[in-house]
N, C-alpha and C positions, 0 to 999 in steps of 0.2 A: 352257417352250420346246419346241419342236419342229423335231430336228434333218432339215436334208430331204434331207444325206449324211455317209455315214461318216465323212469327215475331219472335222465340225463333232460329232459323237455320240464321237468319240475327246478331241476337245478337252473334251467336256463332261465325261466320267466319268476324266479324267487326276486324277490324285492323289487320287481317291474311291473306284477300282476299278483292279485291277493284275489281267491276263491270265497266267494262268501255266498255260502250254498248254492243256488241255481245260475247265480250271477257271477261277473268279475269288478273287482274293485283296481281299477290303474291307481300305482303307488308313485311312477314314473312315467307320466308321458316323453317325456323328451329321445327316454332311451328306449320305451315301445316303439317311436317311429325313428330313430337312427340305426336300432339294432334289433330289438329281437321279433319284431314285425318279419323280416325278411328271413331268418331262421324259422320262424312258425310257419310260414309260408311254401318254402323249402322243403320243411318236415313235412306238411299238408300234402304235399307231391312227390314227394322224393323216396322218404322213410318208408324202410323194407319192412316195416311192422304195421298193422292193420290200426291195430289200436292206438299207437304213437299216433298214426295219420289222422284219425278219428278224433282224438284227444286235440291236435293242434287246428282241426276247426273251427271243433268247439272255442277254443278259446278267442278263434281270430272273430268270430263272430259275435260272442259274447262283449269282448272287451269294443268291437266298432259300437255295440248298442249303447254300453258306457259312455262311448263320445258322440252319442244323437246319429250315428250311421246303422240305417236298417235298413231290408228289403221294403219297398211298397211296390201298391198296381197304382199304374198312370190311368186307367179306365176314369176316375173323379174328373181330372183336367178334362178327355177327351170329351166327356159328357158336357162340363161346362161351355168346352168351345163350342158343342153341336146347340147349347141354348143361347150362342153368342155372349156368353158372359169375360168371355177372354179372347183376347184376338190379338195380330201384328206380328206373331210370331211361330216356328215350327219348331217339333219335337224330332232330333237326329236319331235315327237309330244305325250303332255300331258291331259290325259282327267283327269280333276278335276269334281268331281263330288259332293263335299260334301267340307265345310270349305274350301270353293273359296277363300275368302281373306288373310288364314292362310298359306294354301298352296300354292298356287303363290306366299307368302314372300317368300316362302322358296327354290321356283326356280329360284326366281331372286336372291335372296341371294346367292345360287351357283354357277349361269352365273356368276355373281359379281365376286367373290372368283376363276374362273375358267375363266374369260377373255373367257366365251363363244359365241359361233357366234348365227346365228338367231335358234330359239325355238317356235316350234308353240305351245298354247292353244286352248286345242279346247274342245264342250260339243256334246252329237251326243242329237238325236231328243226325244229318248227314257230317255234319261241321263236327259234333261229339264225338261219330262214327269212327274219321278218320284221325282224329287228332287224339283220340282216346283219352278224351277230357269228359269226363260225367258232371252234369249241373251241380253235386256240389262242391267240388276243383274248382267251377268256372266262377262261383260265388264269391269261395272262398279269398282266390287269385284277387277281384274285383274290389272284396271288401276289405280286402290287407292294401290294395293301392290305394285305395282311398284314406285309410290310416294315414299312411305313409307321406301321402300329399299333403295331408289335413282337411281333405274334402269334408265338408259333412251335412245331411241331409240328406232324403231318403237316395235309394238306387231301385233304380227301377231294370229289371231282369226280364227279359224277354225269351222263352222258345219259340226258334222264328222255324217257320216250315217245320213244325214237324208232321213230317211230310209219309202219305203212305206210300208204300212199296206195289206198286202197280203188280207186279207177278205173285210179288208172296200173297197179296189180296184175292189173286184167281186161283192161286193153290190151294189158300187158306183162310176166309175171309173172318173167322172166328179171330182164328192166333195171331194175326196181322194188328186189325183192330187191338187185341187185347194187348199186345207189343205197343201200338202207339197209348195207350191208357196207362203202362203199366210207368211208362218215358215220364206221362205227365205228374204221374202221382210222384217220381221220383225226383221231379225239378219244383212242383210247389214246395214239396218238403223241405227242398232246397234254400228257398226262397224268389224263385221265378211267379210271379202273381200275376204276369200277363203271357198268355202260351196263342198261338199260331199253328192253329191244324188247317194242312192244306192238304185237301182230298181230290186236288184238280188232277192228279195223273190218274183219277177213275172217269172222268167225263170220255165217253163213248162219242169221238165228231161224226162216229159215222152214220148216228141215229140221226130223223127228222127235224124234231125239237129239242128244244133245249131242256124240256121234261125228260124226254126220255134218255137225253144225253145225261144228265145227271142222276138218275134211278140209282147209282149204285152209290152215289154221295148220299142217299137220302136212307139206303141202307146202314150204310156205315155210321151216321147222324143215330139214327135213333137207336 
């Protein structure tokens, strides 16, 4: 179902989810993940009202932290493997790009079945572009499958490539840059806490060095 205002999304989640000021209290797990999990989610996407969509975020977000599902950055692990303190094993990262909430069942449903260790999700900037999925849809999607499977423990969210516009950078090197800044501030909010800025379509091959070839990354950098 798809609620298409708050009074109809309050009737839904009444006696499944209890509001207890900034947080949510589950009154019902069994029936958050057979049924209204996938209506929230739905609404999150579908629902022609801004605020309904906004509303059934909140709550898909709210209620995962209830059952220990949160965003986190993978940067800790990545650091410890770099001082050898973990090893034997790699971290997969999956770009969903299309049937977010179907496809994430079905990675968590393997980690599940496979006792697997951390997995990152990630959507890169052009992947948003066309799919007109904004980082907190792709969360959202991610953190309602994971309900749904019973995954839990953190999720690690990834902006992969986001990536600058080689033209619009020679048109506009201000509003280009401030576009990719403006992506990231909107996907931490999200909950993405590991982002991928890739500025390689400004490397110039046809300079000497590889200083001079990158000048305009080191622009864009600082």
């Amino acid at each position: 179902m798809i609620y298409e205002n708050k009074n109809q999304l309050k009737k839904g989640y009444a006696r499944i989810l209890k509001l207890d000021g900034s947080d949510v209290r589950i009154l019902d797990e069994a029936k958050l993940k057979s049924e209204l999990i996938d209506d929230l989610i739905y609404t999150a996407v579908f629902s022609p009202d801004q605020a309904t969509r906004e509303a059934a975020c909140w709550l898909i977000r709210r209620a995962a932290a209830a059952m220990g599902i949160m965003s986190a950055s993978i940067q800790p692990l990545y650091e410890a493997m770099g001082r050898g303190e973990v090893k034997g094993f790699t971290v997969p990262a999956i770009n969903i790009r299309a049937i977010t909430y179907d496809v994430a069942q079905a990675v968590f449903r393997a980690a599940i079945k496979k006792q697997a260790g951390p997995i990152i999700l990630e959507i890169a900037r052009s992947e948003i572009g066309y799919t007109s999925q904004k980082p907190l849809e792709y969360t959202c999607a991610v953190t309602a499958a994971a309900i749904k499977t019973g995954f839990q423990g953190p999720l690690f969210l990834q902006g992969d490539h986001f990536q600058v516009n080689a033209k619009k950078f020679a048109a506009d090197a201000a509003k280009e840059t401030q576009t990719i800044k403006n992506l990231i501030w909107e996907s931490i909010e999200a909950g993405f806490y590991n982002i991928d800025i890739d500025a390689a379509t400004l490397v110039d091959l046809t300079k000497a060095t590889v200083k001079e070839q990158q000048k305009t990354n080191y622009t864009l950098a600082a």
